[in-house]
N, C-alpha and C positions, 0 to 999 in steps of 0.2 A: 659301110653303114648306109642304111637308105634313106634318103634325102627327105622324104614322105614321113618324117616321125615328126609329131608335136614335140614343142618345146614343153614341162610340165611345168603351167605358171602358177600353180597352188600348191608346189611342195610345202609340208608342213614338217617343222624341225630341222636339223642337221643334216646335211647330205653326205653322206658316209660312202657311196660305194653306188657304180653305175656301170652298166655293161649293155652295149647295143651290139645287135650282130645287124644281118642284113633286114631279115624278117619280124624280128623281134627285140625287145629287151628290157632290163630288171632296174628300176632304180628304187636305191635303200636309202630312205635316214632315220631319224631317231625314232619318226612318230608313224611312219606310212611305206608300205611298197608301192609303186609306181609300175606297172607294166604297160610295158609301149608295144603297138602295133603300127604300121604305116598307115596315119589320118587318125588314129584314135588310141587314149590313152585311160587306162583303169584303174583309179584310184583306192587302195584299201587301207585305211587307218588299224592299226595294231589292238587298237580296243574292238574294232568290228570281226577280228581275226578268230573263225572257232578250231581248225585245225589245219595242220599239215602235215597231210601222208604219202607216204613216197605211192608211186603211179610205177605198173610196169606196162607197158605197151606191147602186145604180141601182133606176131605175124609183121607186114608191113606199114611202111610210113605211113603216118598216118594225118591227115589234115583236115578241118570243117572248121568255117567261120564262125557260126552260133547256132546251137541248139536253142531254140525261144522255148521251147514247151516246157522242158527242166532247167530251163535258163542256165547253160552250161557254156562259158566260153573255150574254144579249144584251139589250140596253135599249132602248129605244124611242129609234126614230131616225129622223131627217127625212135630206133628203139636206144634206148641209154637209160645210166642209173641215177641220173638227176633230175629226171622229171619226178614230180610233186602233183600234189592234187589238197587246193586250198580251200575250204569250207569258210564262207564270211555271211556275216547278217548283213552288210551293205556293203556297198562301191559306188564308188563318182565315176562315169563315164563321162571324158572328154575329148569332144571330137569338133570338125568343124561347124559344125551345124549351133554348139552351144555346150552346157553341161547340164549332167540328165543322172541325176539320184535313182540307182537300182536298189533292188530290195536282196535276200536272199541270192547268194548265187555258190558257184562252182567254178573254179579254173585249175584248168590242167595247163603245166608251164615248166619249162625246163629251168632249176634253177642251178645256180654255181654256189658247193659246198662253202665255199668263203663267201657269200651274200647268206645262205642258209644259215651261218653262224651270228651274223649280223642281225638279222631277223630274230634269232632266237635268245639273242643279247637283250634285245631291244622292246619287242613283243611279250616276252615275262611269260612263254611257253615251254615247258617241260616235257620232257621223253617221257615217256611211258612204254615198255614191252611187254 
């Protein structure tokens, strides 16, 4: 795990479930997912939540810190079937500098099918095919 992750001092609700890799990672509770980057952490409450669609990623790995123009956060990704692509009306960015209310965004982010569960427990989102 990499030493460079924020602690997330505004979890809101129950912490149910948390996974850090080196570069990344996902924490779940009741009311919020939590994704962590080294120096900075992205806040999305379950009411701001509009969808999640699985992401397939072609060709090679792929990584870019922030698209500003379509405000898209993206993390470094290999090709795999857990990556996800999260449509939200808001996120709290927390980083050191302070915390900084975004509007509208996107994030592609690999998630683990048992946090996905949890989310979908929690969040009150339904499948649709």
């Amino acid at each position: 795990m990499n030493r460079d992750f924020l602690q997330p001092k505004m979890l809101e609700g129950e912490l149910k479930l948390s996974h850090k890799y080196y570069d990344f990672g996902v924490t779940v509770s009741t009311h919020e997912i939590v994704f962590h980057k080294p120096h900075v952490n992205y806040h999305i409450k379950y009411s701001d939540l509009i969808s999640i669609m699985p992401f397939v990623i072609k060709g090679k790995p792929y990584s870019e810190e922030n698209r500003k123009k379509d405000r898209t956060e993206l993390i470094s990704l290999k090709a795999s079937t857990d990556t996800f692509k999260l449509h939200v009306r808001n996120a709290v960015m927390h980083n050191r500098s302070g915390v900084t209310k975004l509007g509208m965004m996107q994030f592609v982010f690999p998630i683990h099918s048992g946090l996905l569960k949890i989310i979908a427990e929690y969040s009150g989102l339904s499948q649709i095919q």
